[in-house]
Backbone as a printed PyTorch tensor [residue, N CA C, xyz], in Angstrom:
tensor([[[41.7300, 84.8490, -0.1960],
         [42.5030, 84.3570,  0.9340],
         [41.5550, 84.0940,  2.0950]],

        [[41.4350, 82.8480,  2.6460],
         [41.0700, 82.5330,  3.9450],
         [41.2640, 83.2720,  4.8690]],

        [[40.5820, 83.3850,  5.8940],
         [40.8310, 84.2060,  7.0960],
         [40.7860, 82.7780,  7.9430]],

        [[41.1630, 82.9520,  9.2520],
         [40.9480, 82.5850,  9.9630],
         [39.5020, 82.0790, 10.6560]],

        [[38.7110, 83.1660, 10.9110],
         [37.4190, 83.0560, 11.1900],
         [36.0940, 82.1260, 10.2970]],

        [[36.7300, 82.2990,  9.1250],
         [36.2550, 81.1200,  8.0760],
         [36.5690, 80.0750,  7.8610]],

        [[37.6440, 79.7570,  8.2930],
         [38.4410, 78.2680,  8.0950],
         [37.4980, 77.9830,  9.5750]],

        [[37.3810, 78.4130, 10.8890],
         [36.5430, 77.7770, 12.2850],
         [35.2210, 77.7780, 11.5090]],

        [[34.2980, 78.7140, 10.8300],
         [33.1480, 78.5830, 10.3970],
         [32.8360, 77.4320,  9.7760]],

        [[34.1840, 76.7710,  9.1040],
         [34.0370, 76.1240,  7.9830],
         [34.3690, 74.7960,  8.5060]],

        [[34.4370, 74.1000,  9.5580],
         [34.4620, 72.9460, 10.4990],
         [33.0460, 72.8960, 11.0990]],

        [[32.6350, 71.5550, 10.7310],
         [31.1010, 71.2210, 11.7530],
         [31.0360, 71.2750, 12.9680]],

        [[30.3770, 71.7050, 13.6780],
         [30.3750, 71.7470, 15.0760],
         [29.9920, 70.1820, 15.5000]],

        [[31.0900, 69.9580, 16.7960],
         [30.4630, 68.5050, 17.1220],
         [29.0350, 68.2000, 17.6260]],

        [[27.8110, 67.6900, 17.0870],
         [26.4770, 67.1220, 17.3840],
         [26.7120, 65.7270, 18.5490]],

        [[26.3760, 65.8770, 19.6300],
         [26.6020, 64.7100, 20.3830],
         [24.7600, 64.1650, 20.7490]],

        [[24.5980, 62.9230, 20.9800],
         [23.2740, 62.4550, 20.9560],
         [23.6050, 62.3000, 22.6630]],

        [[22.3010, 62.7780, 22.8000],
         [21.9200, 62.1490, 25.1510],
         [21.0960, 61.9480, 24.7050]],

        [[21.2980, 60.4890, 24.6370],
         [19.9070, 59.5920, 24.7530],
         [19.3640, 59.4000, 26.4990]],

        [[20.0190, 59.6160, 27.0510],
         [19.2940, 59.9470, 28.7690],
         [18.5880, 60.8870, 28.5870]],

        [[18.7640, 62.1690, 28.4070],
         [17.6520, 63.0210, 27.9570],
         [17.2070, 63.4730, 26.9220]],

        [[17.4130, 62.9420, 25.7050],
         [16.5660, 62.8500, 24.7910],
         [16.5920, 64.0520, 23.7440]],

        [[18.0510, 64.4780, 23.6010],
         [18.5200, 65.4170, 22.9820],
         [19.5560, 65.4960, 22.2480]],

        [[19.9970, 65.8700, 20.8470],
         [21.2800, 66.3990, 20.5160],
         [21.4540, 67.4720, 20.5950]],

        [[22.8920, 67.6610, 21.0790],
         [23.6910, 69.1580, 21.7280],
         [24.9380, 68.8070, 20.9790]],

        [[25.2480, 70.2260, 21.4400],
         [26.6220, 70.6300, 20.7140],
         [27.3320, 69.9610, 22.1170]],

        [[28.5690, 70.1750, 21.6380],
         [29.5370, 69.9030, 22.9260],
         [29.8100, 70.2970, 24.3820]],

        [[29.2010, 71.9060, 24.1620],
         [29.2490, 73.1400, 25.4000],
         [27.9840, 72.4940, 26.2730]],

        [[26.8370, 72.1180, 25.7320],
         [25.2840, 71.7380, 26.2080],
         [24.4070, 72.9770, 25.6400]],

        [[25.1130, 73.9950, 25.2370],
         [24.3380, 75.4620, 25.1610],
         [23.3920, 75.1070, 24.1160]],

        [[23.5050, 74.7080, 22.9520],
         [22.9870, 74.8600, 22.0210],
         [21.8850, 73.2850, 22.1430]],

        [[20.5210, 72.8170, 21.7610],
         [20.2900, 71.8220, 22.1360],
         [19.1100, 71.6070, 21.0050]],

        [[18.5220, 70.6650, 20.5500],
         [17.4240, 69.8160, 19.9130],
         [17.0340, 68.6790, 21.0380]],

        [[15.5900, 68.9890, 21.3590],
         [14.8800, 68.1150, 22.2730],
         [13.7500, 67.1540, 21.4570]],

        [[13.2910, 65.8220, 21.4910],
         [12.9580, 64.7420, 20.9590],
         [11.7120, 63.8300, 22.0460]],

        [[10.7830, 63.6220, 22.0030],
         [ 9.7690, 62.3690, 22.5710],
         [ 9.9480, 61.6020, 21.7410]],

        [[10.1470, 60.1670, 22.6070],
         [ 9.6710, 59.3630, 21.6290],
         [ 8.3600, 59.0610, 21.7900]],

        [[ 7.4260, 58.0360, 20.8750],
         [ 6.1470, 58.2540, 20.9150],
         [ 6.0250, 56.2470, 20.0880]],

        [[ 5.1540, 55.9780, 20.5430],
         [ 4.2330, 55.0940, 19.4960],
         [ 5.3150, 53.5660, 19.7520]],

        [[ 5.9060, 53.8280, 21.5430],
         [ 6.2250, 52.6710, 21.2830],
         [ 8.2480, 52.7140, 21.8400]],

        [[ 8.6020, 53.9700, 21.0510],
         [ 9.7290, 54.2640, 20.7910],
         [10.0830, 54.2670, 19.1280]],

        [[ 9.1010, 54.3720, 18.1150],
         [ 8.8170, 53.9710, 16.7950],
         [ 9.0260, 55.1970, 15.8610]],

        [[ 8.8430, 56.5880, 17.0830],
         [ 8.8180, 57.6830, 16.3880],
         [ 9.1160, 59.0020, 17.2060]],

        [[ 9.7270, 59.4910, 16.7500],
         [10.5930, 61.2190, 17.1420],
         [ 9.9650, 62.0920, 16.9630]],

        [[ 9.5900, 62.3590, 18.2030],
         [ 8.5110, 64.1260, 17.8880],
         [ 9.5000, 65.2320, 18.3180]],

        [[10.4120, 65.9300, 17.7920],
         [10.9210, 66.8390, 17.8460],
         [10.0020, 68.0960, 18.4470]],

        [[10.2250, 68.3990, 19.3120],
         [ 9.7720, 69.1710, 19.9530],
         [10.4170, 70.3790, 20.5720]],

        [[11.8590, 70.7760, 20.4630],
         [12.0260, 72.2930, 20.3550],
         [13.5910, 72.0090, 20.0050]],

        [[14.1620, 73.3690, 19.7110],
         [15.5320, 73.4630, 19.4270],
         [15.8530, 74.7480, 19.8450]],

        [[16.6630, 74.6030, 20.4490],
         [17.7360, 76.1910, 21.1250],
         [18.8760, 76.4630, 20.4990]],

        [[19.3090, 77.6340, 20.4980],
         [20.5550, 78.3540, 20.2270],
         [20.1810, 79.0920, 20.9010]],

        [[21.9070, 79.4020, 21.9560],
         [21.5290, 80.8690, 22.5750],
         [21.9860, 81.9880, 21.8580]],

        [[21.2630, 83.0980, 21.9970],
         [21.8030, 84.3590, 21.1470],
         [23.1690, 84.4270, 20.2750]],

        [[23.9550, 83.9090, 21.5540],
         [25.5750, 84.2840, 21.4330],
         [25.7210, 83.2300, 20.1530]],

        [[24.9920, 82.4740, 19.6590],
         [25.6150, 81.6430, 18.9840],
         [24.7060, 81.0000, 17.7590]],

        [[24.0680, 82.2630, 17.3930],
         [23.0470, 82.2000, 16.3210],
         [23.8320, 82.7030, 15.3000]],

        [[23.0490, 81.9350, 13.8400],
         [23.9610, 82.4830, 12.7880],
         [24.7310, 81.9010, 12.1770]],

        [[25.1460, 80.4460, 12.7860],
         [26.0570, 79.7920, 13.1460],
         [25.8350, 78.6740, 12.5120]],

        [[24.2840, 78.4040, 11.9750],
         [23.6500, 76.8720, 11.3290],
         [23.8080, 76.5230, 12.2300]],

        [[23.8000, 76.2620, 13.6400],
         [23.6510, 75.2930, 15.2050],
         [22.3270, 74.7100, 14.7140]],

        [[21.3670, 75.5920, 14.6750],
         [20.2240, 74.6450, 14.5080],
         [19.7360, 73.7150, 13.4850]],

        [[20.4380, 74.0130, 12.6550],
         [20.6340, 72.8550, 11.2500],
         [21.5310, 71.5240, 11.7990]],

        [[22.7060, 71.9640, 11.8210],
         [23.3910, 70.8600, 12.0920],
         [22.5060, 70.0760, 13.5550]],

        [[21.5730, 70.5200, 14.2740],
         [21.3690, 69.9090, 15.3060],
         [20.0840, 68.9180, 14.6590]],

        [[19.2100, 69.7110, 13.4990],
         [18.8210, 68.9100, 12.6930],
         [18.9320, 67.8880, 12.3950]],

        [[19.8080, 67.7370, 11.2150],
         [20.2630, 67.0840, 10.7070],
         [20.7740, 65.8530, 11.1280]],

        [[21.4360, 66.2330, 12.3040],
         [21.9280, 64.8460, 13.1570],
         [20.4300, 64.1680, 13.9770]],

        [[19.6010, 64.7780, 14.2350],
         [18.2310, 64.0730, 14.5210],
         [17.3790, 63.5510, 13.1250]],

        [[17.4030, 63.8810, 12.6190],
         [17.1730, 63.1830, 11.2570],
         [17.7630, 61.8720, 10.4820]],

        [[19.2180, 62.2440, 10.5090],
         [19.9390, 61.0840, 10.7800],
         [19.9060, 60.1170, 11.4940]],

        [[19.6140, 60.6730, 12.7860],
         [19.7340, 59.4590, 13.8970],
         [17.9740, 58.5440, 13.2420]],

        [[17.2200, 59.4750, 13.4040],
         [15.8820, 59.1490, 12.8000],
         [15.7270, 58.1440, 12.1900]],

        [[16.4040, 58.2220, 10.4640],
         [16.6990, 57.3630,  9.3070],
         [17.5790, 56.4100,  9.6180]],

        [[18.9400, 56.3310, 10.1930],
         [19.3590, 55.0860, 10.6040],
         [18.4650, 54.0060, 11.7360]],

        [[17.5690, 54.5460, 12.0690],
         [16.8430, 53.7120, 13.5330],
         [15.7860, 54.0830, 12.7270]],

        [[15.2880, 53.5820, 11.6360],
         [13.3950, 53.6770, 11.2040],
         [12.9700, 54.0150, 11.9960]],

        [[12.8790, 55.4000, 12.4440],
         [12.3880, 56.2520, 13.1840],
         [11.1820, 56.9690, 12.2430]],

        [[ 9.9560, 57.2960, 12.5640],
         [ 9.1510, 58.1310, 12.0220],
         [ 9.2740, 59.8990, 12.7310]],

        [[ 9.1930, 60.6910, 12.0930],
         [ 9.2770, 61.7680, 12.6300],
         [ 8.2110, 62.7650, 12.8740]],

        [[ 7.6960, 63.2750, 14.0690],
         [ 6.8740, 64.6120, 14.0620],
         [ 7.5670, 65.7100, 14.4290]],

        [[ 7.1220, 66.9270, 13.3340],
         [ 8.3520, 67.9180, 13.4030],
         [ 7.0210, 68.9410, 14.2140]],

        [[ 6.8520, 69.0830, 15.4710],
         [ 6.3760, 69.6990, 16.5690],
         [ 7.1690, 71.1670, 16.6100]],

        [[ 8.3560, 70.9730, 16.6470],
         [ 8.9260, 72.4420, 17.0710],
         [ 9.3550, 73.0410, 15.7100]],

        [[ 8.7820, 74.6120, 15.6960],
         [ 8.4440, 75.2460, 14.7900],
         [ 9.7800, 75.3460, 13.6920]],

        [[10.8680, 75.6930, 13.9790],
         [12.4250, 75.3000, 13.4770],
         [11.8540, 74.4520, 12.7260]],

        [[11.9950, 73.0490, 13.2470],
         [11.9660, 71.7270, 12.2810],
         [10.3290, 72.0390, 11.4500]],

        [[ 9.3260, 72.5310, 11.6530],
         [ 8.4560, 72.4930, 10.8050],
         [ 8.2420, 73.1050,  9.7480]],

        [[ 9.2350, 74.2980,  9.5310],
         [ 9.2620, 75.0640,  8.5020],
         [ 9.9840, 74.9750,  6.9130]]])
């Protein structure tokens, strides 16, 4: 039987792109993936990702991934994975 708390676990958190500053965040702003572009605008140097405490555990930093990766591959984006998260 489902609980409750698993059925919310079990919904993606919304990934929103600020291309003004050069980040995907969750919806709150708390959680964040920061991005340079480089070589033009040709390529994504990922350069750090946050979760705050309260909200680790959570795959935030995957899904914040993932949607920079995405964004990446739809826009022939080349990627440098700079921040240690994404380099591992």
């Amino acid at each position: 039987m489902a609980t409750g708390s698993n059925q919310a676990a079990a919904v993606p958190p919304k990934i929103i792109w600020n291309e003004k500053e050069n980040r995907f965040e969750t919806e709150d702003k708390k959680a964040y993936l920061e991005y340079e572009l480089r070589n033009g605008g040709k390529v994504m140097d990922i350069t750090h990702t946050f979760v705050p405490s309260s909200k680790r555990g959570l795959g935030l930093a995957s899904h914040l991934s993932v949607a920079a990766f995405n964004h990446a591959q739809n826009n022939s984006l080349s990627v440098i994975p700079s921040c240690s998260y994404i380099s591992l």
